[in-house]
C-alpha positions in Angstrom: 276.0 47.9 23.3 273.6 46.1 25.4 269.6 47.4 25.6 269.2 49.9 29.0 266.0 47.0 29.5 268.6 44.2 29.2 271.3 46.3 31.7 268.3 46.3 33.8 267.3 43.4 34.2 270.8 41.9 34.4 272.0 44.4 37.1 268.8 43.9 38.9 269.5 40.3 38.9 273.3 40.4 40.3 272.2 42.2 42.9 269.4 40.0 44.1 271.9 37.4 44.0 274.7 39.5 45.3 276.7 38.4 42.3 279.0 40.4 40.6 277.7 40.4 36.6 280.2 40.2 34.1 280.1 43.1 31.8 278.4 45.6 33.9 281.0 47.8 34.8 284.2 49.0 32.4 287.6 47.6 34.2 290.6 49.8 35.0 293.3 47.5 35.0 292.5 44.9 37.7 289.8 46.8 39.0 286.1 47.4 37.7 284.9 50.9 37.9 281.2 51.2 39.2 282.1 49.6 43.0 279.4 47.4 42.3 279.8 45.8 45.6 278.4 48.7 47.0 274.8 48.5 45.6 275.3 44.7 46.8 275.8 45.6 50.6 273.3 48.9 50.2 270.4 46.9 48.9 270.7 44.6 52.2 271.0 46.8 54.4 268.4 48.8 53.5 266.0 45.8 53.8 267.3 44.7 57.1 266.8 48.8 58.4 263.6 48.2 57.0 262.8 45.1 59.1 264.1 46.8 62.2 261.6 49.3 61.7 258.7 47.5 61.2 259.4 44.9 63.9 261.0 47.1 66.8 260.2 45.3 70.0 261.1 41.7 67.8 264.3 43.8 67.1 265.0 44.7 71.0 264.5 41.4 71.8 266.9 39.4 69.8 269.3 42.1 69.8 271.3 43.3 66.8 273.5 40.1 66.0 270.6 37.5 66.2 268.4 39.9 64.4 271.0 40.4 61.9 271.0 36.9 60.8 267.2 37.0 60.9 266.9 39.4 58.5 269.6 38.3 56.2 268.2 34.9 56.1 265.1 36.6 55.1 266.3 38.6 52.6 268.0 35.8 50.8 265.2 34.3 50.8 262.2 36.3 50.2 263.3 39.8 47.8 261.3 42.6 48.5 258.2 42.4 46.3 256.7 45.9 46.7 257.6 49.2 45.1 257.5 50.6 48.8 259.3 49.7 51.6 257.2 49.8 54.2 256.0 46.8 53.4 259.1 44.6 53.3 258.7 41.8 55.9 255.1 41.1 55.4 255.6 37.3 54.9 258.1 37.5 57.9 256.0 35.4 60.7 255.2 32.7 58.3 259.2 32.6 57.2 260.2 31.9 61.4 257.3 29.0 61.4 259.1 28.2 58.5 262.6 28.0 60.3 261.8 28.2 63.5 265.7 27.5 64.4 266.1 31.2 63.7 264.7 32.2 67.2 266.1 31.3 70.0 262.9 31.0 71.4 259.3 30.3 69.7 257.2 32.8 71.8 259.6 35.3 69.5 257.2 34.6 66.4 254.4 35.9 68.1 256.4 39.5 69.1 256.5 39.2 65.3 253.0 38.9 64.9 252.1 41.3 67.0 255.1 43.8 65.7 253.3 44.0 62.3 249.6 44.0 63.5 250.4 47.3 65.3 252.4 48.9 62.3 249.3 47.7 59.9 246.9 49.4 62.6 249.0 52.5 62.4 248.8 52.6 58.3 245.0 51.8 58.0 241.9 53.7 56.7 240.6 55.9 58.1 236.7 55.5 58.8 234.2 57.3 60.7 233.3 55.1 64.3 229.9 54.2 65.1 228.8 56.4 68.4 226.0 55.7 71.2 223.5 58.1 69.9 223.6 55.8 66.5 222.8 52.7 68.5 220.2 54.6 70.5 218.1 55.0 67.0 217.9 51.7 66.7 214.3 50.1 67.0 213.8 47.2 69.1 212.4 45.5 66.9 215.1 46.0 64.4 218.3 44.9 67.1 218.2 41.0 66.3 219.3 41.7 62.2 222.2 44.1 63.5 225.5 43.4 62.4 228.2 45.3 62.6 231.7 46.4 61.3 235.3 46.6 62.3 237.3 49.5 62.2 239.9 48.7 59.2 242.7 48.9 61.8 241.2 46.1 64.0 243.4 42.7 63.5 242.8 40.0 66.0 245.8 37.5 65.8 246.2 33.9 67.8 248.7 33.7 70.4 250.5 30.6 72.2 252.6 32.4 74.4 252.0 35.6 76.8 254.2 38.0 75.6 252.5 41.3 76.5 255.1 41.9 80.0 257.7 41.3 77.3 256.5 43.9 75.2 255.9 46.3 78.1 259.2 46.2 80.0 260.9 46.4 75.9 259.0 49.7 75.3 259.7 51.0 78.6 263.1 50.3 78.7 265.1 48.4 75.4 267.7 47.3 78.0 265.6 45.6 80.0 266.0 41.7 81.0 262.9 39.7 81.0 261.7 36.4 82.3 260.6 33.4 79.9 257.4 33.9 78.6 254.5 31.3 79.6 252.8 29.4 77.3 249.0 30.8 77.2 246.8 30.4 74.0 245.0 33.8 73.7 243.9 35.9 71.2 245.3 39.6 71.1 243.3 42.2 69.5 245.2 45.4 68.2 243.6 48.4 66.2 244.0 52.2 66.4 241.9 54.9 68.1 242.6 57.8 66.5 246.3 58.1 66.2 247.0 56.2 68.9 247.7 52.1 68.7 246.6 49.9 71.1 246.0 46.0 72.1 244.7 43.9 74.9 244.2 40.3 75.5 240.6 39.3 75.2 238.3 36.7 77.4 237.1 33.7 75.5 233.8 35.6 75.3 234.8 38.6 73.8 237.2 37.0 71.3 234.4 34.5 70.3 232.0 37.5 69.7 234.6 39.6 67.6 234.7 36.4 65.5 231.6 36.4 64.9 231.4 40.1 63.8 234.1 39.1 61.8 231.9 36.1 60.0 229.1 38.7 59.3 226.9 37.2 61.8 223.4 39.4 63.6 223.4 40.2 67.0 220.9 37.6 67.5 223.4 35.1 66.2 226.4 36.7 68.4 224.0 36.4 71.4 224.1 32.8 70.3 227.3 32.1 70.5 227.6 33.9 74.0 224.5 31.3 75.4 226.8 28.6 74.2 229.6 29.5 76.5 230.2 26.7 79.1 228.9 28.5 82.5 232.7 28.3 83.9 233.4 31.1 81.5 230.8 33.5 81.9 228.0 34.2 84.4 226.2 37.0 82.8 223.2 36.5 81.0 224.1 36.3 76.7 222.1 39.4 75.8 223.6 41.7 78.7 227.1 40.4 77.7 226.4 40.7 74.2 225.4 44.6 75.3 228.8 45.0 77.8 230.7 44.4 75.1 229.1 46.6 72.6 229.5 49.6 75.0 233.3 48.1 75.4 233.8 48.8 71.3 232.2 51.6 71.7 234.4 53.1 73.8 237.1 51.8 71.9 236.1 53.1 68.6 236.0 49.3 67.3 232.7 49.8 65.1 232.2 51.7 62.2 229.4 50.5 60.2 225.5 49.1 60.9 223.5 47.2 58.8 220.5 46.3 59.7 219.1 43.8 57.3 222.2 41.4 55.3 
């Protein structure tokens, strides 16, 4: 008799494969006891159930055929890594630029993208947000070496196509028919206030100044890249931008953390 390890590892193996393994199963007659085929077809369909869930409005859109062969595709080629399934489908956007013949249409990958940003947002820490009253204890002197931190929910992902009326009219109604997307290279930022997920599209101004939160940088350095905008894109002066958009996080519950010397 085999070792249980080696049983293991070979049954682990065939089904990966979706092979049937010689000598796992006892055979009654012409038959071989076990249906094996069953763990085959299980272990599949519980991924692709699994992609469904973590990519709805991807799923809504291609509908269940095109979606099907998505996910199979996928499957075959990238096994489920993680002990939980939640996180099946992680490498998912960088499989379609991978084959992009898979959608029928590329502004797809980014529903993809944004599909998982807003189930990540969901499933993040938890942290205590930074409020006005904490900003108003801040000494003038002391506001140039601010820098500040992002809510661990905040993602902020780089679109080529506008996709947010698709994603509307999908969650309003999965039936609905929509118009071809227009190409538009944006960035999206999704988090979570409370338990609630949410995105919008950002302004070059904004988007630049979350990336520079992102890098670390003071607010005397984030009121540098505002002065650098090219006047066609803003108006206001950099330091009362820079302000706007603090109150703006604010009231989203974007910031969590000040530090005032790094």
């Amino acid at each position: 008799m085999k070792p249980v390890a080696t049983l293991q590892d070979v049954f682990q193996g065939a089904v990966l494969a979706g092979d049937r393994a010689p000598g796992l199963f006892v055979r009654e007659g012409l038959n071989e006891i076990g249906g094996f085929d069953l763990y085959i077809n299980a272990y599949r369909a519980r991924l692709a159930a699994a992609l469904k869930d973590n990519y709805p409005v991807l799923h809504l859109a291609l509908g269940d055929d095109l979606f099907d062969q998505l996910a199979s595709a996928y499957i075959e080629q990238r096994p489920s890594r993680y002990r939980s399934i939640r996180w099946f489908g992680d490498g998912l956007r960088e499989f379609i630029d991978q084959n992009p013949e898979l959608l029928p249409h590329p502004a797809l990958a980014d529903l993809a993208s944004m599909d998982w940003a807003l189930r990540a947002a969901f499933d993040a820490a938890n942290a205590d947000v930074c409020r006005t009253e904490d900003l108003a204890a801040i000494l003038p002197q002391d506001w140039p070496l601010m820098r500040f931190t992002l809510h661990p929910s905040v993602n902020l992902l780089e679109l080529n196509w506008r996709i947010g009326p698709i994603w509307h009219a999908l969650n309003q109604d999965a039936d609905a028919v929509t118009e071809q997307p227009d190409a538009l290279d944006h960035t999206l930022l999704v988090w979570r206030q409370e338990l609630e997920c949410k995105w919008r599209s950002l302004e070059i101004a904004e988007a630049l100044a979350l990336r520079a939160v992102v890098r670390g940088e003071s607010f005397a350095e984030i009121c540098e890249v505002l002065a650098a905008l090219d006047s066609d894109l803003t108006e206001s002066d950099p330091s009362m931008l820079a302000a706007s958009l603090l109150s703006q996080w604010l009231s989203d519950g974007l910031l969590v953390k000040l530090t005032a010397f790094i």
